[in-house]
C-alpha positions in Angstrom: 78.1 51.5 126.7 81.7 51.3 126.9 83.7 52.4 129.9 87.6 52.0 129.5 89.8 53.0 132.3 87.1 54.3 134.7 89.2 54.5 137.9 86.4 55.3 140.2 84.0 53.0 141.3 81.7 55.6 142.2 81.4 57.2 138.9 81.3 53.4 137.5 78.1 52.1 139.7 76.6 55.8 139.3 77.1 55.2 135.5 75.2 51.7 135.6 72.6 53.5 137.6 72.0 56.3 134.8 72.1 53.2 132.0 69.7 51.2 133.7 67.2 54.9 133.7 67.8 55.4 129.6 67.6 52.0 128.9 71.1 50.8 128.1 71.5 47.3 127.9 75.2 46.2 128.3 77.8 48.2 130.0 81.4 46.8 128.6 83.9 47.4 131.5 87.5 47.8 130.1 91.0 48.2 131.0 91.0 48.8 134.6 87.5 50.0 135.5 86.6 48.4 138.4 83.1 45.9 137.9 79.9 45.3 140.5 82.3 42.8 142.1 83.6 46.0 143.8 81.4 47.1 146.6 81.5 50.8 146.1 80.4 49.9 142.7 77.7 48.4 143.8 76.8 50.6 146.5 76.2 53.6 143.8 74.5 51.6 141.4 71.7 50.7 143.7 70.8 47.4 142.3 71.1 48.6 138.8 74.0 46.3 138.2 71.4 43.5 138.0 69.3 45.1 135.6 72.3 46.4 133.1 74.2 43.1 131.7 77.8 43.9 132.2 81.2 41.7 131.0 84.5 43.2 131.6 87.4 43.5 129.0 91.4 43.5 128.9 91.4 45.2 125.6 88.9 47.7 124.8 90.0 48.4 121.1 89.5 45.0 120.5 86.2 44.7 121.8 85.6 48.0 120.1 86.3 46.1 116.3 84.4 43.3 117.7 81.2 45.3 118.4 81.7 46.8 114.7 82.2 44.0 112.8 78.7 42.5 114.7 77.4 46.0 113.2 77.3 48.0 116.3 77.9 52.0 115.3 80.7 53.0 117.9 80.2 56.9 119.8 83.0 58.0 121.7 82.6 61.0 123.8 85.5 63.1 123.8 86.6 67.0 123.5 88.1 67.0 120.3 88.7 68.2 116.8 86.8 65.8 115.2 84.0 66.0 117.6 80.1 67.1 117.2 77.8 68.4 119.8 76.4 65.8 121.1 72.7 66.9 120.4 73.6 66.5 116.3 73.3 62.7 116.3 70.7 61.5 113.9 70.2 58.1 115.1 71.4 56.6 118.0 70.4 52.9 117.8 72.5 49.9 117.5 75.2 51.8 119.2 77.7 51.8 121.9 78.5 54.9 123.8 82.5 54.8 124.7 83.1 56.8 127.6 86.9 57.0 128.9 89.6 57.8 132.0 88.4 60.7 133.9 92.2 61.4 133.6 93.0 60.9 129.9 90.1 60.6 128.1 89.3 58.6 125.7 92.4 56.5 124.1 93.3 57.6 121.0 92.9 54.5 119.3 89.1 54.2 120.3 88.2 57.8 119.0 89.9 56.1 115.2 87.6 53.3 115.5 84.6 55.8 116.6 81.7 55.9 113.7 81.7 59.6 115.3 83.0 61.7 118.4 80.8 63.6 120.1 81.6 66.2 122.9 79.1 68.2 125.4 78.8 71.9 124.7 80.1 73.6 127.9 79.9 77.2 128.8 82.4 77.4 132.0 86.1 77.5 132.0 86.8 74.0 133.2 86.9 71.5 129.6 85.3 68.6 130.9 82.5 66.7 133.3 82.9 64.0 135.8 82.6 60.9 133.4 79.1 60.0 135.6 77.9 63.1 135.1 78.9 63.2 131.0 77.7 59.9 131.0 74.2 61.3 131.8 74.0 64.2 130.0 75.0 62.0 126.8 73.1 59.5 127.4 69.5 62.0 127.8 70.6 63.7 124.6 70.8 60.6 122.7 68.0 59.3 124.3 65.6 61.6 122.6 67.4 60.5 119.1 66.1 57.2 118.9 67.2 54.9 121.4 
């Protein structure tokens, strides 16, 4: 997984908690996401930030191109137009699940490098999940597609 411009370090040690239970393997931290250095990020994750590898990253597009050149298939999760439910992926395997600011989502320039955007179905009026929690729900409804 990617996480670029997590501000919280709640939602970021939560998130390495819920990778560590699907079977992630590497969480990249970007931009401004705070790492298991933090101790709130560490707190939340419960140990899990020893089981998850992690690295953190200036430059998440660049990592992003990085990861596809090595062949990695690149899933943001994002509302928009270009988006699929999340529940229509195929095969998620050799892939990286971009998650973004709880603010702005995910920068525009990762969703043009995404192999695909995928967004949750919601029913309410609000648009959006806490990025822990969509982090989660993504990451069970791609767990039953292969990972």
């Amino acid at each position: 997984m990617l996480l670029d411009n997590i501000r919280s370090a709640w939602n970021v040690g939560s998130i390495l908690r819920s990778a560590d239970g699907f079977g992630f393997s590497h969480a990249y931290l970007c931009g401004i996401t705070p790492t298991p250095e933090t101790d709130a990020v560490r707190k939340t994750a419960l140990g899990a930030e020893e089981s998850v590898a992690w690295s953190h990253h200036k430059d998440a597009a660049l990592l992003a191109q990085g990861l596809k050149k090595e062949g990695w298939k690149i899933f943001a999760l994002e509302e928009d137009e270009r988006a699929k439910p999340v529940g229509q992926v195929a095969n998620f395997t050799d892939a990286v699940l971009i998650v973004g600011s709880e603010v702005t989502g995910v920068d525009p320039e990762l969703l043009d490098l995404a192999n695909e955007i995928l967004y949750i179905p919601m029913r309410g009026q609000k648009r959006s999940f806490n990025a822990a929690n969509a982090f989660s729900i993504a990451a069970y409804a791609l767990s039953k597609q292969g990972r």
